[in-house]
Steps between C-alpha positions, in 0.01 A plus 500: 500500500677715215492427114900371574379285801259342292701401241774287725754255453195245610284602264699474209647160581114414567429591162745295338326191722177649392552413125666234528186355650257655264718373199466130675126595472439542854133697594562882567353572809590181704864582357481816657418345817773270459792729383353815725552310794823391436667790436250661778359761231218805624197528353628773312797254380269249351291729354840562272535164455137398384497839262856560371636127438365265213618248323831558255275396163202699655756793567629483184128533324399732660871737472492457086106633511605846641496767311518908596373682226161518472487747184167461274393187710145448682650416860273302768599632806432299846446856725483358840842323395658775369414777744544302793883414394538859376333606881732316663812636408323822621448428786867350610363104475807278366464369092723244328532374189382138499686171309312596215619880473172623598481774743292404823404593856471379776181501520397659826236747372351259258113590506562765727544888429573728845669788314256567214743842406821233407217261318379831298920582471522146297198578286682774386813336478372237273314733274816712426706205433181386256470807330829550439501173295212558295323196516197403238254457840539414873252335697518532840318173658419543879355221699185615601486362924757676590397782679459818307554349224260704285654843616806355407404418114352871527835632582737341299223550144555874603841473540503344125303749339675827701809330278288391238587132512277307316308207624302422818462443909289179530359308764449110548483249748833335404765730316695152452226320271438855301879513407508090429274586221772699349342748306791733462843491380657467855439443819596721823545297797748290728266226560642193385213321480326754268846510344551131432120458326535760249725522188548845527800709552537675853591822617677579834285803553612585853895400434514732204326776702691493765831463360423803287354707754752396840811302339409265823740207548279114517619216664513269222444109612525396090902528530642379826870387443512529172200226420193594385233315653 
């Protein structure tokens, strides 16, 4: 199924359901049961739904938080997060901007890295867009059981210093409870639930790469007729 099949007629009327429900205060994942079944959604289509649609207030949040310059600012970035959105594109896999106006995958790949040239292609990719706004320090957090994960935090500190981009590659168990400590000016990542316990301002690393480097076209589930959800 292509990035157009995916994104059908079904699927967006199952997304107005969708927050309907979660306004109403319904559970997420029993709700996706629910409304995937009714509108018989793929896997694939309810992984949209679970990742791209939030509430309107939650939306709304996490929309006036975004920010895209990073200029003289320590940013905390959530690697795996980044470079696996970033990787995606790469490698063909549909993205879509989410309720919130968050760029996000599918989310095929997650954990998983079988073209390790496209993964090194969105190091790089990243690190340009970085160093070309001169941030005060990045720290690359990578979360340390997924496989490789040590060569990875080798790669991408070399790719920082080759451009001299100040800051660090770091390891830790969870990249979600270093960046919840906040100890940085803003955060890189599309998680919303790192997102939603932090005060800081976000940064839509991969949408701003990739609109500057491929003027790519998202499907965008935050406007559909003219509402934004």
């Amino acid at each position: 199924m292509n990035g157009s099949d995916l994104f059908s007629r079904e699927l967006l009327e199952a997304a107005e359901d969708y927050v309907g429900f979660l306004e109403r205060g319904y559970p997420g994942k029993p709700l996706l049961q629910l409304v995937g079944n009714r509108y018989n959604l793929n896997r694939r289509q309810r992984h949209i739904l679970f990742r791209g649609i939030s509430t309107r207030n939650a939306s709304e949040r996490r929309r006036a938080r975004l920010i895209e310059k990073v200029c003289g600012k320590k940013v905390l970035l959530d690697a795996y997060n980044v470079l696996f959105t970033v990787m995606n594109h790469l490698l063909g896999n549909p993205l879509f901007l989410s309720s919130d106006g968050i760029l996000r995958d599918v989310g095929d790949t997650r954990g998983r890295i079988h073209d390790h040239e496209r993964f090194q292609r969105a190091m790089e990719l990243v690190c340009d867009w970085l160093t070309a706004q001169f941030p005060q320090a990045v720290v690359a957090v990578f979360d340390s059981p997924v496989s490789h994960s040590a060569e990875h935090a080798m790669a991408m500190k070399a790719y920082m210093q080759e451009r001299n981009l100040g800051g660090d590659a770091d390891l830790a168990r969870s990249a979600d409870h270093v960046i919840k400590q906040c100890d940085g000016d803003v955060i890189a990542t599309s998680d919303s639930i790192i997102i939603d316990a932090t005060d800081l301002p976000v940064v839509d690393i991969p949408r701003l790469v990739l609109e500057s480097a491929f003027h790519p076209g998202f499907q965008d589930l935050s406007r559909h007729e003219g509402d934004v959800y």
